[in-house]
C-alpha positions as CSV (number, residue, x, y, z in Angstrom):
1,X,0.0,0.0,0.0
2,X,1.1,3.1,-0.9
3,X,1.8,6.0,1.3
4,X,-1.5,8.0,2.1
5,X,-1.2,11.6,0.9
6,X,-3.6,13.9,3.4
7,X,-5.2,15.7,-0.1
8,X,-6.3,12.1,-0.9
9,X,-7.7,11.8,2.6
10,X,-9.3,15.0,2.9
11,X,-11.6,14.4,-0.5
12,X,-12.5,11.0,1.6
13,X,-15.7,11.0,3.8
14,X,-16.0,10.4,7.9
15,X,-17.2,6.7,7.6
16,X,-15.0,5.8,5.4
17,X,-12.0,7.3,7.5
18,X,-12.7,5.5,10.4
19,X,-13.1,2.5,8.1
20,X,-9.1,2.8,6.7
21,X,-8.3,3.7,10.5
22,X,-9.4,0.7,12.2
23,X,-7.6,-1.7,8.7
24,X,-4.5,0.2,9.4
25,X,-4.2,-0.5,12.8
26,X,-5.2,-4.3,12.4
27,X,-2.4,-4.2,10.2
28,X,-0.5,-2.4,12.3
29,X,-0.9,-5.0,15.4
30,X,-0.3,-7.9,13.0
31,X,3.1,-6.4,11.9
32,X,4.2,-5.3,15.0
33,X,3.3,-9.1,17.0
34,X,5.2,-10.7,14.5
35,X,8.5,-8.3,14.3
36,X,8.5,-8.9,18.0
37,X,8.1,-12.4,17.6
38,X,11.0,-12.7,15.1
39,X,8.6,-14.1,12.8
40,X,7.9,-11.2,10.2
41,X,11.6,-9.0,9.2
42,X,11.0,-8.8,6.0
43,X,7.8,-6.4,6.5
44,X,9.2,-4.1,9.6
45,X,10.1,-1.3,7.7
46,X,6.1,-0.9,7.1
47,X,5.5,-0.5,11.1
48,X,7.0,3.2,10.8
49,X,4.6,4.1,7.5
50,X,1.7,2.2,9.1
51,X,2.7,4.6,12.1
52,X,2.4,8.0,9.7
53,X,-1.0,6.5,8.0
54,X,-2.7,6.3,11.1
55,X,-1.3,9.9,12.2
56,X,-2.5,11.4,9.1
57,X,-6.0,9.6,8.8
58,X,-6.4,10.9,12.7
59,X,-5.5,14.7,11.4
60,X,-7.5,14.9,8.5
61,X,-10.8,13.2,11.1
62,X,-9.9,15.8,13.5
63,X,-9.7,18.5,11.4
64,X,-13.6,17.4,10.5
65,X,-14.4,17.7,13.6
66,X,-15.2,14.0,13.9
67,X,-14.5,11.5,16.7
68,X,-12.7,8.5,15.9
């Protein structure tokens, strides 16, 4: 997946921000239990974009005034 630009985000609407939120952070937990477990190396480099996506879809609801 490519890196989320917040232009891309902002033309998006509420539902289906919280929608990419809660898929990036299940991805998120998946990649992160399995670089701790040793199991996933390959893939770590993704935990730190994962990291930025979540940051940036959280902005862009915020600045909507939404809740997550």
């Amino acid at each position: 997946m490519p890196q989320l630009r917040p232009r891309e985000l902002r033309n998006q609407d509420a539902d289906k921000l919280r929608q990419m939120l809660f898929d990036l952070r299940s991805e998120l937990s998946k990649l992160a239990g399995g670089a701790q477990r040793g199991i996933v190396k390959k893939d770590v480099g993704n935990i730190r974009r994962l990291r930025k996506d979540i940051a940036r879809v959280i902005t862009v609801l915020q600045e909507k005034g939404v809740r997550e």
